[in-house]
C-alpha positions as CSV (number, residue, x, y, z in Angstrom):
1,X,274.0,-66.8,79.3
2,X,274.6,-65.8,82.6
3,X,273.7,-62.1,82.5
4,X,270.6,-63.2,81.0
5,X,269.3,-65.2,84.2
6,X,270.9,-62.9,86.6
7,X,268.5,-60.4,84.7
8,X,265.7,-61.8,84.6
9,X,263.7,-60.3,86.7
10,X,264.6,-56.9,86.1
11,X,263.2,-57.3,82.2
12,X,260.0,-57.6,80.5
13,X,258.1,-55.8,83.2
14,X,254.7,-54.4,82.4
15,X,253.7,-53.0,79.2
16,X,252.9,-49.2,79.2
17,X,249.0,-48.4,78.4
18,X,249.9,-47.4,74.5
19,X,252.0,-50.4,74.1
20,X,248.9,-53.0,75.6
21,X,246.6,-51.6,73.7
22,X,248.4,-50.8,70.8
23,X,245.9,-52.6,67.7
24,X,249.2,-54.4,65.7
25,X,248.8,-54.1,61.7
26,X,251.2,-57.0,61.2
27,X,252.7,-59.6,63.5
28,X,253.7,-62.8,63.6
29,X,254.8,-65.9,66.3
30,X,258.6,-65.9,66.3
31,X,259.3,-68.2,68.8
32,X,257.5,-71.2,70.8
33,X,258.4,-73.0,73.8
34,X,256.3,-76.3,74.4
35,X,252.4,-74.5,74.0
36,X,253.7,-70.5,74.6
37,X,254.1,-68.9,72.2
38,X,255.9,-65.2,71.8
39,X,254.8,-62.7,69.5
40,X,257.1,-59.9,67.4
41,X,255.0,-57.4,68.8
42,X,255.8,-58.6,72.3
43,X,259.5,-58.1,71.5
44,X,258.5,-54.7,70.1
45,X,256.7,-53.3,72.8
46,X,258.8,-54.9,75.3
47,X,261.7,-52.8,74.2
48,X,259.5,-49.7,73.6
49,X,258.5,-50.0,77.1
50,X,262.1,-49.8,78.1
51,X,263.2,-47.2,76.1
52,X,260.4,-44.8,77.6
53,X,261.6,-45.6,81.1
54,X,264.6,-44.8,80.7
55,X,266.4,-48.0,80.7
56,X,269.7,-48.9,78.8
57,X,269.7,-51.3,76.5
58,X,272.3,-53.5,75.0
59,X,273.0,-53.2,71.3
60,X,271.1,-55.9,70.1
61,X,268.1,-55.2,72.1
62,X,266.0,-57.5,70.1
63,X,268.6,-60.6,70.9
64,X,268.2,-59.6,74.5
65,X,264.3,-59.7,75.1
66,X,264.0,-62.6,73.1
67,X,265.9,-64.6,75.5
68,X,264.2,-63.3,78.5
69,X,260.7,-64.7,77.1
70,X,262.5,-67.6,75.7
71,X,263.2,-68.1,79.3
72,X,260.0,-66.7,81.3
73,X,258.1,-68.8,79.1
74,X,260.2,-71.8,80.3
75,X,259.4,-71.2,83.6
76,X,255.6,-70.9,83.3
77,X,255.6,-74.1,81.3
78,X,257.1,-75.6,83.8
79,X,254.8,-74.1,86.7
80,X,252.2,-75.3,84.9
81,X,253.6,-78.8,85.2
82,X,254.5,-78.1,88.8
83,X,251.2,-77.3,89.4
84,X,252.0,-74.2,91.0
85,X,249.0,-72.3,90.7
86,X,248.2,-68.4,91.0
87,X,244.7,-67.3,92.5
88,X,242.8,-65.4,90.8
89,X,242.1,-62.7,93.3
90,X,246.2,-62.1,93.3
91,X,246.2,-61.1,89.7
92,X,243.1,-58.8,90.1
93,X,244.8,-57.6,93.0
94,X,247.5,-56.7,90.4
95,X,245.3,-55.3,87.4
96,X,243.5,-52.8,90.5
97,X,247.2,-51.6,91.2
98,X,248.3,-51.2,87.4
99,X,244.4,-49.3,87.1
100,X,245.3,-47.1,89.3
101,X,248.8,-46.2,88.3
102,X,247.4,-45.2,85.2
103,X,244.4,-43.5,86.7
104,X,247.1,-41.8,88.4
105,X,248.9,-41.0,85.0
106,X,246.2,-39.7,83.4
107,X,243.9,-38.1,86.4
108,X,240.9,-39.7,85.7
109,X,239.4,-43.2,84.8
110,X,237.5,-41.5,81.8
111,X,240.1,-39.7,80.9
112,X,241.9,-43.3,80.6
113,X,239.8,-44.9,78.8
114,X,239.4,-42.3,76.6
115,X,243.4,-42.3,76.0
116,X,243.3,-45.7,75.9
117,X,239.9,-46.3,73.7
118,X,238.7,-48.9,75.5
119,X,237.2,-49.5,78.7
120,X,238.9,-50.3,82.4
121,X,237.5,-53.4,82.4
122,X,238.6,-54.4,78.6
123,X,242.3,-52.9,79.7
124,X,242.4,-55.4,82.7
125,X,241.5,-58.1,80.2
126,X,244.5,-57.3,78.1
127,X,246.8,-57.3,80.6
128,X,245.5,-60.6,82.6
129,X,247.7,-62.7,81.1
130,X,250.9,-61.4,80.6
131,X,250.6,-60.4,84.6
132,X,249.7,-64.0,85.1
133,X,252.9,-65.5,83.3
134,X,255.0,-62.8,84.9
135,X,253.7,-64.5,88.2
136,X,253.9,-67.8,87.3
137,X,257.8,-67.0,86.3
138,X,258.1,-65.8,89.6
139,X,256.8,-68.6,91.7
140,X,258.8,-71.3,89.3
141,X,262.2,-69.2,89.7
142,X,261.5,-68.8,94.4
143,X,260.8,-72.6,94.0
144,X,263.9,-73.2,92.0
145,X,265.9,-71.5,94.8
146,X,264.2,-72.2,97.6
147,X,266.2,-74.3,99.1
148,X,269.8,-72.1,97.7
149,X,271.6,-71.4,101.7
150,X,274.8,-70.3,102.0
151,X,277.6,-70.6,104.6
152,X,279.9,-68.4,106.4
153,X,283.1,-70.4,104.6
154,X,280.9,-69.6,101.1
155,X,280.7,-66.3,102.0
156,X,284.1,-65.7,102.5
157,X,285.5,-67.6,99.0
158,X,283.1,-65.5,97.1
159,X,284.6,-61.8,98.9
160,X,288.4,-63.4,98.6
161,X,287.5,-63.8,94.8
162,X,286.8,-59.7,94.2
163,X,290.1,-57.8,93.5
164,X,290.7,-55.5,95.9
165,X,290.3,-52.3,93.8
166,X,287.2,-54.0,92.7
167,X,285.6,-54.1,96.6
168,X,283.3,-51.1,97.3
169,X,283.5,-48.2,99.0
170,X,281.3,-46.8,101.6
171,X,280.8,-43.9,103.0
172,X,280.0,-43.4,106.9
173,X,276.3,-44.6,107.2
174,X,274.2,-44.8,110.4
175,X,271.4,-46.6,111.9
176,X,269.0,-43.9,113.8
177,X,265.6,-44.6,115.7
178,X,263.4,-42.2,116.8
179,X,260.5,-41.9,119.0
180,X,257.5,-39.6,118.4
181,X,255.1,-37.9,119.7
182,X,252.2,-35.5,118.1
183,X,251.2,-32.7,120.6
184,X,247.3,-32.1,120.8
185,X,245.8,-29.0,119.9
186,X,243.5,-27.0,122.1
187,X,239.9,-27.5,121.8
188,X,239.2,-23.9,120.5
189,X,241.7,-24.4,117.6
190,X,240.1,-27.7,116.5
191,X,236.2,-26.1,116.4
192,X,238.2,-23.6,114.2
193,X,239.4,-26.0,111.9
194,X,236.2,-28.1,112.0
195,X,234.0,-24.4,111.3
196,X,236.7,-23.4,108.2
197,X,235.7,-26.8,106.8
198,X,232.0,-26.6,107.2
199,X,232.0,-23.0,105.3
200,X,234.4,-24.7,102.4
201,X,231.7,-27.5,102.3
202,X,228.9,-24.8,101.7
203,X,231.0,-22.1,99.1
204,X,231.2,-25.3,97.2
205,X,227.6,-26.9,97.5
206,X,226.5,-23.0,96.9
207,X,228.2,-23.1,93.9
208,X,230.7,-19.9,94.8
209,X,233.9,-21.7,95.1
210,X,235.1,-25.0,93.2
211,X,236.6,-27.8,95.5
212,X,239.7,-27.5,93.6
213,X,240.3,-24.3,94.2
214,X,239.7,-24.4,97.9
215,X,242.1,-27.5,97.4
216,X,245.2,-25.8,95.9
217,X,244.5,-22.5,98.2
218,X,244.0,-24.1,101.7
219,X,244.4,-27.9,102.7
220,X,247.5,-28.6,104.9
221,X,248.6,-31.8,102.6
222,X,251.3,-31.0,100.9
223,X,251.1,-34.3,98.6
224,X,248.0,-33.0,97.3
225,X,247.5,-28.8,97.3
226,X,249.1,-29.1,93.6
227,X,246.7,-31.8,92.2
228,X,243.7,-29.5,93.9
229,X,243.2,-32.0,96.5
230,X,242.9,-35.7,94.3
231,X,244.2,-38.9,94.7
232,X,242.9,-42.2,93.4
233,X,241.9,-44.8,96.9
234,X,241.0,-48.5,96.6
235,X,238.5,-49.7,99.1
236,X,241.0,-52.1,100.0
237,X,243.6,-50.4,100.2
238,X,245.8,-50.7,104.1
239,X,248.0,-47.9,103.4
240,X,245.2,-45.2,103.7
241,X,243.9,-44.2,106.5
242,X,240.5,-46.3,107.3
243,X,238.7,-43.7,108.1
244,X,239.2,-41.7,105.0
245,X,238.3,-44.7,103.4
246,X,234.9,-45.0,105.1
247,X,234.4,-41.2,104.3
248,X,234.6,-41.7,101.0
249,X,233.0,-44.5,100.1
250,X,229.4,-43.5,101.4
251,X,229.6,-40.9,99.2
252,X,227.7,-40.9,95.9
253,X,229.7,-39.1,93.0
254,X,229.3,-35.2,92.8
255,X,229.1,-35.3,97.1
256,X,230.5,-33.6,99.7
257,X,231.4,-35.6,103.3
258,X,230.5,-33.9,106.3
259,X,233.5,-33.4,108.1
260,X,235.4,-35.9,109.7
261,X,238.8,-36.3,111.8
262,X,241.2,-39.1,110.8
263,X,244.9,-39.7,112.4
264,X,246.0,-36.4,110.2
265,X,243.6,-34.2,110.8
266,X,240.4,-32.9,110.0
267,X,239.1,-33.4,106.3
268,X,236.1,-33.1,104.2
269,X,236.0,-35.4,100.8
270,X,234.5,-34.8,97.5
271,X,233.5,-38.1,95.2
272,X,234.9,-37.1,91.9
273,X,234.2,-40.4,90.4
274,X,234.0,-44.4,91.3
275,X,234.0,-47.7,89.6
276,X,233.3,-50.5,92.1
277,X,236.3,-50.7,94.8
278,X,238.1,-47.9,93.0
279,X,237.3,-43.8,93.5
280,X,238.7,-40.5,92.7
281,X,238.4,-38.0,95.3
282,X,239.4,-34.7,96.2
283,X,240.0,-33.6,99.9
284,X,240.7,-30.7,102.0
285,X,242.3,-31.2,105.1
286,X,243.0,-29.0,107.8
287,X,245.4,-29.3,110.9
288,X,244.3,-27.5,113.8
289,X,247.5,-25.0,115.0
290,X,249.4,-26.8,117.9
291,X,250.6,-23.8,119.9
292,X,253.9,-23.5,122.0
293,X,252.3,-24.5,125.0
294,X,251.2,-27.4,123.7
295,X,254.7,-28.5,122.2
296,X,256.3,-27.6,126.0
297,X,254.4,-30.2,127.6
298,X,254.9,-32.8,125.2
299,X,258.6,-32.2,125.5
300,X,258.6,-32.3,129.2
301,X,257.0,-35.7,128.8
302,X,259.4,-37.0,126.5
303,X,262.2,-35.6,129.1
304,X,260.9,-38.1,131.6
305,X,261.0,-41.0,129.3
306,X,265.0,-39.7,127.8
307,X,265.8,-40.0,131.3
308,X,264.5,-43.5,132.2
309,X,266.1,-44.5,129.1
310,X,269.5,-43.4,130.0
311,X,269.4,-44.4,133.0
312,X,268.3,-47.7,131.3
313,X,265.1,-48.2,133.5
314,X,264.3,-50.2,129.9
315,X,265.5,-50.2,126.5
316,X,264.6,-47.8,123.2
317,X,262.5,-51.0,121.8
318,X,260.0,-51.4,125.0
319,X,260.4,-47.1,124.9
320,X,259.1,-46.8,121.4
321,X,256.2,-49.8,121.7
322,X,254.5,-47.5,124.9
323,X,255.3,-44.1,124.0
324,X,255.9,-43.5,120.3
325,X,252.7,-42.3,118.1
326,X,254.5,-42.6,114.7
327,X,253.0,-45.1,112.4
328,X,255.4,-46.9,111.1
329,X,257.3,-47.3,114.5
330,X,255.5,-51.3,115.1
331,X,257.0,-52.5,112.3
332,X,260.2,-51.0,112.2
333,X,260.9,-50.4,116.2
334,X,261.9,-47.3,115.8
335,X,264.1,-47.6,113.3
336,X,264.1,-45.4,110.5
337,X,264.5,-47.7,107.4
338,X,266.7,-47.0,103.6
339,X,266.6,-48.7,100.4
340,X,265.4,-52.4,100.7
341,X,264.3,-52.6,104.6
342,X,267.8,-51.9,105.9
343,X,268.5,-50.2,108.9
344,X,272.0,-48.5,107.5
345,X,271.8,-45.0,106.3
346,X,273.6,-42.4,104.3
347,X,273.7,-39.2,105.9
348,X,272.0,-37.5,102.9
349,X,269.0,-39.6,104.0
350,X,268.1,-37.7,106.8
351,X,265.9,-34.5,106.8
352,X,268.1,-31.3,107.7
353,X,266.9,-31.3,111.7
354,X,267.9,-34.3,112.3
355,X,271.3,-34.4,110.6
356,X,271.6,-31.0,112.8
357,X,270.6,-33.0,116.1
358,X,273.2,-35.9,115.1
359,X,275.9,-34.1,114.9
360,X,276.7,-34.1,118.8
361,X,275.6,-38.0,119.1
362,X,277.6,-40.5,120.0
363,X,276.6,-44.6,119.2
364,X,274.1,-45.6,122.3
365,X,273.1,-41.6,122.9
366,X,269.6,-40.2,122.8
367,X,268.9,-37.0,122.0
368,X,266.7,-34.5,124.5
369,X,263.5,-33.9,123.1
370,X,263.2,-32.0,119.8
371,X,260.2,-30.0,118.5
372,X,260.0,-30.4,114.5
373,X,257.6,-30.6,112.0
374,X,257.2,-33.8,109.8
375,X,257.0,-34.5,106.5
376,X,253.0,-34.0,106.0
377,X,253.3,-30.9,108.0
378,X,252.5,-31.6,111.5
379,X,254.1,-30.7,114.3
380,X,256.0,-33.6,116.8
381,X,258.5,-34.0,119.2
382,X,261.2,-36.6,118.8
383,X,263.8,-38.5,121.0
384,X,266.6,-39.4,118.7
385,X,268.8,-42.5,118.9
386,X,271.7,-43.0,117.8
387,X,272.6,-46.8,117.6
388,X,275.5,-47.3,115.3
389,X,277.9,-45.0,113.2
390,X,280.2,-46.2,110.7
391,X,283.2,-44.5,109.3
392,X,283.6,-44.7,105.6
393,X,285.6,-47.3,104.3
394,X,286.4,-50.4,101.8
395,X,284.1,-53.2,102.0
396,X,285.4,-56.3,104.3
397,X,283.6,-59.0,105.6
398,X,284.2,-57.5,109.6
399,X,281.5,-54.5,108.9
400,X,280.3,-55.5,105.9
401,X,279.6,-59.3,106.2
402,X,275.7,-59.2,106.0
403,X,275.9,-57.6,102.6
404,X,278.8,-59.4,101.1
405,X,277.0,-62.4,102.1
406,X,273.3,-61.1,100.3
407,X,275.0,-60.8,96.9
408,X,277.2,-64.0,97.6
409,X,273.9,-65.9,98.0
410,X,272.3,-64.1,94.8
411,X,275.0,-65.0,92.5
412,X,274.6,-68.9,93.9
413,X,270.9,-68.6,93.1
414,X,271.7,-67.3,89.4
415,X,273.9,-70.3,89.2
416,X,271.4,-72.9,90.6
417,X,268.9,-71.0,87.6
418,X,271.2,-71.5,85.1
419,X,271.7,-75.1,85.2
420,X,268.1,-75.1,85.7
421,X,267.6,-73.9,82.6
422,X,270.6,-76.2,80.7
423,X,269.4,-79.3,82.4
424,X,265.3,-78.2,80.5
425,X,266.6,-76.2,77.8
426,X,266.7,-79.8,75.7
427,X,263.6,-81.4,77.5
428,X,261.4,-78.4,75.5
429,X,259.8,-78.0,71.7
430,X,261.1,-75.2,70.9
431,X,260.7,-73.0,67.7
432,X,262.6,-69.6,66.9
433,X,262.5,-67.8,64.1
434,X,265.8,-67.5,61.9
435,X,266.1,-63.7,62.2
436,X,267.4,-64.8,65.8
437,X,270.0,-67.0,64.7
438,X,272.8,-65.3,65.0
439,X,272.2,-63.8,68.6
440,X,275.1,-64.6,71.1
441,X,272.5,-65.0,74.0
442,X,270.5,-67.4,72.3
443,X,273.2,-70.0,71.9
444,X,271.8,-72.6,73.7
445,X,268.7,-71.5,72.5
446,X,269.3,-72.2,69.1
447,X,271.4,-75.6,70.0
448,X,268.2,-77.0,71.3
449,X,265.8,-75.9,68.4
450,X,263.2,-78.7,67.4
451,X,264.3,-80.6,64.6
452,X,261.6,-81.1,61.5
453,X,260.1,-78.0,62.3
């Protein structure tokens, strides 16, 4: 019962387009928990969703699901009681993202709803409610646990309980910041970007060229010269750039934006199609040559802030809030980030140049400045700090504490879920078909079942 909570969250995520959508010839309820009920073809499609992901899936697949919406119906029940309500502008806020991973799937909003046979507004619909329980079972489960903590003395019973040949192993990881900086290009090199754009803009209003074309032959975005220049954008949307955004949304479907400069570069947009706060566009954008000269003076720039740095006139953090132009550098400080926000990375992480440039670091060095080109193609200079290197070794609480301690707290969470669930299991009317009756996870389950059913 255990593994099921632990799980919990990793299961019954969202159904696939054919599996929503899917009409059912024959179902029927197989299980209720107080008002919920669950459906064979939820079981079904749950476990077809799975299986298309690539997920493993015990032997007795069916036994598994059931007792993950056996117990995510639990929790929305209780919410419900709880009164732990979900807005309404969250779950459109998830239907728009699950709309445009699909639109991303198949290319087009048409072409979705034509796969799907209905429209994007009846897809949203059929999805609304099994996005809403899924949140619901989310804000019951963080309330459950919010007040789990766990102590230094907890964390070190839980590592003195793994065998020893049981305690990972990890290799030598690193924590690296950087700071940034994009040379200019000349003036000259930008009106030539800014005239290649203008005579794209007319081959394609002319009707010589399509935009596509011109797409996969000559914009400087690498993440879209295969896809002839298209991505799907949501008005709303932080991630992209807001001036793209603006671009694109005063532009009726079929148009062509003048062109216009964002923090990449200089673009020109095409309106493929839009349906309210949602588009498809295609772009072309071009970034203006940055020439040794400029590169040189941007490097003797950043040699005049390595030098303050090492000789400590103030530290990397107040070096990359004034100096560095990349991005993501005010929320990370600097600090290049792996897997789930942390700071320690593998050495296979790391893009060849800067492996290269590490090599010759010690912890606390910085680099001199390095010329390189990023991953959307432009050309920067870097200052690379090297903050911490591990050498690879078996887990122990010394170098390893703060992660020892996150699955030492997770583990004390599943238990606080599980005697959640034994404490309400009884408290519930619960119904489950016979079919079920001899799965191993639904023991309790099946202890607890409504009598005079």
């Amino acid at each position: 019962m255990k593994q099921i909570f632990l799980l919990f969250s990793t299961v019954l995520a969202a159904y696939t387009l054919q599996a929503q959508t899917r009409k059912v010839v024959a179902d029927k309820i197989i299980g209720v928990v107080g008002d919920k009920i669950i459906l064979h073809s939820d079981i079904r499609n749950s476990i077809m969703d799975a299986q298309r992901q690539g997920q493993t899936m015990p032997e007795n697949p069916e036994c598994f699901v059931m007792a993950q919406a056996l117990a995510q119906k639990a929790l929305v029940l209780q919410a419900e009681k709880d009164s732990l309500a979900v807005s309404e502008e969250e779950i459109e806020a998830m239907l728009d993202n699950q709309i445009r991973q699909f639109i991303g799937m198949y290319g087009t909003k048409d072409a979705l709803e034509q796969i799907a046979g209905r429209t994007v507004y009846q897809i949203k619909e059929d999805f609304r409610q099994s996005f809403r329980e899924r949140k619901q079972a989310e804000l019951m489960r963080n309330k459950i646990v919010s007040n789990i903590k766990i102590t230094p003395t907890e964390v070190k019973e839980y590592y003195d309980k793994i065998p020893v040949d049981s305690l990972n192993f990890w290799e030598s990881e690193l924590e690296v910041g950087e700071i940034v900086m994009y040379p200019k290009a000349s003036r000259d090199l930008e009106l030539y970007a800014i005239e290649e754009l203008n005579d794209f803009k007319k081959q394609v209003e002319n009707g010589k060229q399509k935009f596509e074309t011109l797409a996969s032959l000559y914009t400087d975005d690498p993440g879209s010269k295969n896809t002839g220049g298209m991505y799907q954008v949501n008005r709303t949307e932080r991630q992209m750039d807001p001036t793209f955004i603006a671009n694109a949304f005063r532009l009726r479907e079929g148009q062509i934006s003048p062109v216009f400069k964002s923090r990449f570069g200089y673009h020109i947009i095409q309106m493929v199609n839009r349906a309210g706060d949602d588009a498809t566009v295609r772009h072309i954008l071009k970034i203006p040559t940055i020439t040794e000269t400029e590169i040189n003076a941007v490097i003797a720039k950043m040699d005049s802030v390595r030098s303050r740095l090492v000789a400590g006139d103030f530290d990397f953090g107040a070096a990359v809030a004034k100096y560095s132009e990349a991005e993501d550098s005010k929320f990370t400080g600097g600090m290049r980030q792996c897997g789930s926000g942390t700071t320690f990375c593998a050495i296979d992480q790391f893009d060849k140049e800067l492996v290269l440039s590490l090599k010759d670091l010690k912890a606390g060095d910085y680099s001199k400045p390095l010329a390189y080109t990023d991953e959307r193609g432009k050309k920067a200079v870097r200052i690379i700090y090297l903050k911490t290197r591990t050498e690879p070794h078996r887990e122990n609480l010394k170098d390893d504490y703060n992660r020892v301690a996150e699955r030492a707290i997770e583990e004390k969470k599943a238990e606080a879920i599980e005697k959640w669930f034994q404490a309400k299991i009884p408290t519930f009317h619960l119904v489950i078909d016979k079919q079920f009756a001899t799965c191993p996870q639904l023991g309790e389950w099946m202890q607890n079942i409504t009598k005079n059913q």
